[in-house]
N, C-alpha and C positions, 0 to 999 in steps of 0.2 A: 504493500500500500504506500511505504513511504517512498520506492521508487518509481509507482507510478505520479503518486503529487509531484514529483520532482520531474518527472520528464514533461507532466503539464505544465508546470512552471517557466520550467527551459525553453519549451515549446512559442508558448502566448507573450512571456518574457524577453523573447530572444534581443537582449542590447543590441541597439543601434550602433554599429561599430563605425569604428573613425574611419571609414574608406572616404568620410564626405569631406574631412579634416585634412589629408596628407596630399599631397603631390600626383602621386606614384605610388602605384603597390608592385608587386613583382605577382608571378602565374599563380604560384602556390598561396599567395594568397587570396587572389581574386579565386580560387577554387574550394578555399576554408569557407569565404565566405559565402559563397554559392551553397554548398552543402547546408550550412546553416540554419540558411534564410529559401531551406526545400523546404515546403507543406509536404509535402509528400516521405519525403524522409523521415523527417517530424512523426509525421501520423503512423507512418510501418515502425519505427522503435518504440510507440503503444501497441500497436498491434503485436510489437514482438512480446512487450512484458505480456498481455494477457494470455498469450498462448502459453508460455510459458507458465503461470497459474493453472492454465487447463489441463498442462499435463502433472501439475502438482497434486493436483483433484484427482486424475485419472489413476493416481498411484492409490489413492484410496479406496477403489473400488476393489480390488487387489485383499484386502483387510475384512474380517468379517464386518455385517451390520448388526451392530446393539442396539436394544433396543429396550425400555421402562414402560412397563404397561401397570394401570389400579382401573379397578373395577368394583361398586357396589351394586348385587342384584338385592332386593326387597320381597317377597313374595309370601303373599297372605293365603293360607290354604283353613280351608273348610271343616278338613271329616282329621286335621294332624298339627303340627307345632308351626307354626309362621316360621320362616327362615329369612333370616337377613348375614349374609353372605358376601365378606369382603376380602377381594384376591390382588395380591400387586405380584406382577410378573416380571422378573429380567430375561430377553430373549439374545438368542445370536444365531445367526444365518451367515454361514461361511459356503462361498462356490468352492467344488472342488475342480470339477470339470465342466468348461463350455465349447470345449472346440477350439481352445485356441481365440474365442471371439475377442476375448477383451483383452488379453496380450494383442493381440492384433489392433484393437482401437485407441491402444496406447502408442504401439508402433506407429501407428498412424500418423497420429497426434506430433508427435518426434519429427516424421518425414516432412508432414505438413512444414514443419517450422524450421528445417532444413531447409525446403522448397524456398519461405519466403526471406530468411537470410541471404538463399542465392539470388534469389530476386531486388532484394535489396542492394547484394552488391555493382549487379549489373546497373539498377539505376544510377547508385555512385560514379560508377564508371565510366557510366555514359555521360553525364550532369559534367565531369571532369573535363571527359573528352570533347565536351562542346565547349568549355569554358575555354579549354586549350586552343581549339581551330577559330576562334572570334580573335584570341588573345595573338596567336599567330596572323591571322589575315589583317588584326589590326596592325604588328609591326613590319605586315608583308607592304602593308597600303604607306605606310610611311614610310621605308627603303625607294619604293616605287615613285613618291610623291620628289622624295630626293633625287631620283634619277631621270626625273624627267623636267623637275625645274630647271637642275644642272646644266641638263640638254635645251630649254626653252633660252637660256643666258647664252649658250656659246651660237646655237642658230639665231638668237636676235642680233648677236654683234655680228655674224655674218652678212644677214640684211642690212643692216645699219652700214656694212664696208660696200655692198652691193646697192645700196640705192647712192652713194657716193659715186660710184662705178657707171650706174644709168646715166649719170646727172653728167655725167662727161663724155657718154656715148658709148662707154666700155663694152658695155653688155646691151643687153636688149628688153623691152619693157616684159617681152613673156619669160626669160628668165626671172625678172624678177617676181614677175608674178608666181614663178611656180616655187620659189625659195616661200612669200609666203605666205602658201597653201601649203609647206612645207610645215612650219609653224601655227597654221590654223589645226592643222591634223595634233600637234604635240599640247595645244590649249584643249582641245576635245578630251583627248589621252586622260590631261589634267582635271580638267572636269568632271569624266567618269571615274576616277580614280578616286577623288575627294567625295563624291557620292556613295562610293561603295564605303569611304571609310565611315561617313553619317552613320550608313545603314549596319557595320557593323558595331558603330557606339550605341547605335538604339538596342540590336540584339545582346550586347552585354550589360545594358541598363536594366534592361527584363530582369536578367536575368538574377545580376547581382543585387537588386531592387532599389536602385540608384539610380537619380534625377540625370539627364545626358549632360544637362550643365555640372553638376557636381561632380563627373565621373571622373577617377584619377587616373589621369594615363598607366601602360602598363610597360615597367620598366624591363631593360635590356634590348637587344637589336636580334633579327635575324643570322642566324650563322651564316659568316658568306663560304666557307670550308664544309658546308655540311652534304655528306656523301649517303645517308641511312646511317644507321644504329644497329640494323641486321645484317648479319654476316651472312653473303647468299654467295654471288660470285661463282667461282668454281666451285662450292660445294654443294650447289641448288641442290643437287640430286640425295645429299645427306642432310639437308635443313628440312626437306617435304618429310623424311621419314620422320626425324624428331620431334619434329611441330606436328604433326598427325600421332604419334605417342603422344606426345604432352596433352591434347588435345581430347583423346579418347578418355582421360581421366578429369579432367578439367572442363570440357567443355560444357556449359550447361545446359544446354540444349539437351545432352548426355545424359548429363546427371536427373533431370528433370523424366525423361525418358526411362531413365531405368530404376527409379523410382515406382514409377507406374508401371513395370512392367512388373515390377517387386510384389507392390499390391493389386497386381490383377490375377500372380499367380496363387497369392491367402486366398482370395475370392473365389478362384476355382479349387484350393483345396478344399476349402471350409464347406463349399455345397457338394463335395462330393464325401463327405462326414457329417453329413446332416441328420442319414440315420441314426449315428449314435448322440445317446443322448446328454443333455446338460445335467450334470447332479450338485443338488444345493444338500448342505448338513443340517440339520435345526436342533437349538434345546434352548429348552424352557427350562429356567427354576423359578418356581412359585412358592410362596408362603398366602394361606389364606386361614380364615376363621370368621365368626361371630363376632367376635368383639378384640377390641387390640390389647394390648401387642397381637399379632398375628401366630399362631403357633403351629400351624400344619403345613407340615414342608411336600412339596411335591416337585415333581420333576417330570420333560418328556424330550427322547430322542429319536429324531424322523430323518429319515432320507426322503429326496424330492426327486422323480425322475422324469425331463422335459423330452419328450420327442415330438421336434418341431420336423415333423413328414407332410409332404404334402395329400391335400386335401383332407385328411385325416389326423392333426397333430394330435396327441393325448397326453396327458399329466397321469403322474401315478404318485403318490404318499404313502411310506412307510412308517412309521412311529412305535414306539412303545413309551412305559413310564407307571405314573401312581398320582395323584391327585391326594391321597389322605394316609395314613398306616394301615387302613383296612382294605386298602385297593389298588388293586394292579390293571394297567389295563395293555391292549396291542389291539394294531388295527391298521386299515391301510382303506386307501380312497383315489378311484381312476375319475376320470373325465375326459371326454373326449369332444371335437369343436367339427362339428359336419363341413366338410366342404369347403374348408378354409384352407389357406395357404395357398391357394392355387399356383401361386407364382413360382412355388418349389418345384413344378414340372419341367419349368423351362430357363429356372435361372442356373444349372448346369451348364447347359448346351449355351445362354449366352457368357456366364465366365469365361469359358472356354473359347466363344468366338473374343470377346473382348484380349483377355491373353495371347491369340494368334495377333491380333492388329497391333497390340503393346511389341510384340516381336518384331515384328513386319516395320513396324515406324522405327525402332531401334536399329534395325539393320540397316533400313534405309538412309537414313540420316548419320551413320557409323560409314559406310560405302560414300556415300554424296561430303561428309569432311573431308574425307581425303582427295577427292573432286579439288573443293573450294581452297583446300592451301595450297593445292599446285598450283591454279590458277595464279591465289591471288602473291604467291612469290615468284612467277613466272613474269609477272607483270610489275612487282616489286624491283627485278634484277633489270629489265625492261626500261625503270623509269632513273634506275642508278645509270645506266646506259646512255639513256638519252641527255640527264645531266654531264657528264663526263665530254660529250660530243657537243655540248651546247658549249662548254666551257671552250671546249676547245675552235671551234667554228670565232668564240668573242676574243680571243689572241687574233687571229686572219682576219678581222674584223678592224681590231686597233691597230694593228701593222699598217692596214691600208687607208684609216686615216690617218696615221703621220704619211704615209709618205705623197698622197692627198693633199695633206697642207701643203709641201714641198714644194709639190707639181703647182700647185694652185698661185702660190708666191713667184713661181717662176711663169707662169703662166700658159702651164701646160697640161692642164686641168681646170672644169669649172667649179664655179662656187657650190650650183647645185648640187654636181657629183658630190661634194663634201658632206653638206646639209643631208642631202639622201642617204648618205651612209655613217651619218651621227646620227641619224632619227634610226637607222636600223640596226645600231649598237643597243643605242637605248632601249629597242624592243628585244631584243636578244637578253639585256640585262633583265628586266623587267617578269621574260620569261621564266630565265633563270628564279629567280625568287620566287616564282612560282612554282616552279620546278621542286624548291625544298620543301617546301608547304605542302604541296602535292604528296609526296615521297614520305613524310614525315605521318600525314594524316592515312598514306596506305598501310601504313607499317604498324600505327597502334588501332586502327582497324582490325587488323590482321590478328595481333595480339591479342586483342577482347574475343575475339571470335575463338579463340583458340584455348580462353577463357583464364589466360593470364590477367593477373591484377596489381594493382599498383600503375596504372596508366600515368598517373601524374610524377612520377620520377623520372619518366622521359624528357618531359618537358627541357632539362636541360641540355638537351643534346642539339636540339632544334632555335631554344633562345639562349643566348649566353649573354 
């Protein structure tokens, strides 16, 4: 009780933390605080305490039930002595056997809250992993925003030497025209770039529940060295096996699956043990009499035997005992329930179908992972690839604007050519940075699916 008042407290209480107060926070913390300030997270750690009570409860049914009974009968008789007759009973009813039922609804109970700790983690995970791709796209939009002002500075002083150039006949009014439409193209660039970064302070606003004017930028830059954090390479072929191990244990998709496949095969044990029956213990001690103190001791010891069959369940009672020193008694009591249970004829056959399909999805989904991580590190090695080659393509790139400038100073090249091939650095750059982001967000992708955890300690490798 006093942990859940406390997670209510934390919950409805959660302080207003100083992210409205500072500068800059760095990832891990915009991701503390995001967790925090989840309803949803919030509500699944009540969710977790009370299950957790339920299975506290559940141990108790485990334990016989006791139980205090009093009783006064009064009865006025005619042709003999009036009786008034007062009995106080303590009883106990202990299960011996049920099938396995309530070990099984305990087991349950356990899985259940299994299930939504995995559940829970995955939303962590995920809440992380978004926090991370806003926080990345935001210092992607700002590297981007630098490279292309950069580039708006060295093509405007270009113009600026070429409308000099016009103005003495040098050149020609559609060169300069086209130097700038050159520059109208890298203001767009700018435009769309500074929009997308709007749109990613609004989705980090959400999320971190923080006003956009308030928001504190998110400290560090973009790694410009950055290659992946997975080691694929030449050993694709030994990363797919590993990650497909790791995966088979971890994944929870998996786990979730063989879970259910756990509890579908109780389901079809238990109904095909339905003939034999559930036995409960019982005893009664009583003291009764006329008048108190109460002085006649009595006692009684029964077996119960439930056979829940279909259409025909019956109950059977054993007992014996004493009620007074001058009495013994034994006896026994059936009952039988017409035409009930019906459902016991055919919830066999479907356990049974249901356990094939728990199978069938478990295999499926165990065959279809090993699928999804070749894919997605084939395409991982893929994307380290095309970075390597983008890098390399932006060396042959700046070579030939120096030697551009050269020709151009000398006058044996034009301005455009230059301008054209500074605008097409900058997009090369541009992609690049895209390129890590990219690469970065396939990789812990990859990771979660694979059902590895701790997403957010990647985060360094990507911002530094």
């Amino acid at each position: 009780m006093i942990v859940f008042a406390a997670l209510l407290f934390s919950m409805f209480q959660t302080p207003v933390l100083c992210a409205q107060e500072v500068a800059s926070i760095s990832p891990h913390e915009a991701i503390e605080l995001a967790l925090s300030r989840s309803d949803e997270i919030n509500y699944r750690s009540i969710d977790r305490e009370i299950a957790r009570a339920k299975i506290a409860i559940q141990k108790r049914n485990f334990l016989p039930s006791l139980g205090i009974d009093y009783s006064q009968s009064d009865s006025v008789s005619y042709d003999s002595a009036d009786s008034r007759i007062k009995k106080a009973t303590f009883s106990v009813d202990q299960l011996l056997y049920d099938g396995g039922q309530l070990a099984y609804q305990y087991r349950n109970l356990r899985s259940q809250l299994y299930l939504s700790d995995i559940e829970t983690d995955e939303i962590k995970e995920q809440l992380a992993l978004q926090v991370i791709t806003i926080c990345t796209n935001l210092l992607k939009n700002k590297r981007i925003l630098e490279i292309q002002s950069a580039t708006r500075e060295i093509v405007l002083k270009q113009i600026t030497i070429a409308r000099q150039e016009h103005r003495l006949g040098m050149i020609t009014e559609l060169d300069l025209l086209e130097m700038e439409a050159q520059l109208g193209e890298i203001d767009l660039s700018l435009a769309s770039t500074r929009q997308d970064e709007k749109r990613y302070i609004f989705q980090l606003s959400r999320i971190l529940e923080i006003p956009p004017d308030s928001l504190p930028s998110i400290r560090g830059r973009i790694n410009p060295d950055y290659h992946g954090f997975l080691l694929v390479g030449k050993n694709l072929e030994k990363e797919i096996e590993r990650y497909a191990s790791l995966a088979l244990y971890q994944n929870s998709d998996l786990q979730k699956l063989l879970i259910q496949l756990e509890n579908a095969r109780t389901t079809r044990d238990q109904t095909r043990r339905s003939w034999i029956p559930s036995i409960n213990a019982e005893l009664e001690l009583s003291m009764s009499g006329e008048e108190l103190p109460l002085s006649e001791f009595g006692y009684s010891l029964g077996m119960v035997f439930t056979f829940n069959l279909p259409a025909f369940p019956f109950k059977t009672d054993v007992s014996a005992g004493k009620t007074n020193p001058q009495e013994r008694s034994i006896g026994n009591s059936s009952s039988v329930q017409l035409f009930d249970n019906l459902q016991g004829f055919i919830s066999g056959r479907e356990a049974s179908l249901q356990l094939a399909k728990g199978y069938s999805s478990y295999e499926d989904r165990q065959r279809n992972l090993r699928f999804d991580i070749e894919e997605a590190l084939t395409d991982i090695d893929h994307q380290m690839n095309t970075i390597s080659l983008t890098q390399r393509r932006m060396e042959i790139s700046r070579r030939e604007i120096s030697i551009l400038q050269k020709e151009v100073e000398l006058g044996e090249a034009t301005r455009i050519d230059l301008i054209e091939e500074q605008v097409s650095l900058t997009q090369q750059e541009a992609k690049l940075i895209e390129s890590f982001v990219d690469l970065y967000n396939s990789e812990a992708t990859f990771l979660q699916s694979c059902g590895v955890r701790g997403i957010a300690e990647t985060v360094k490798e990507i911002i530094v």
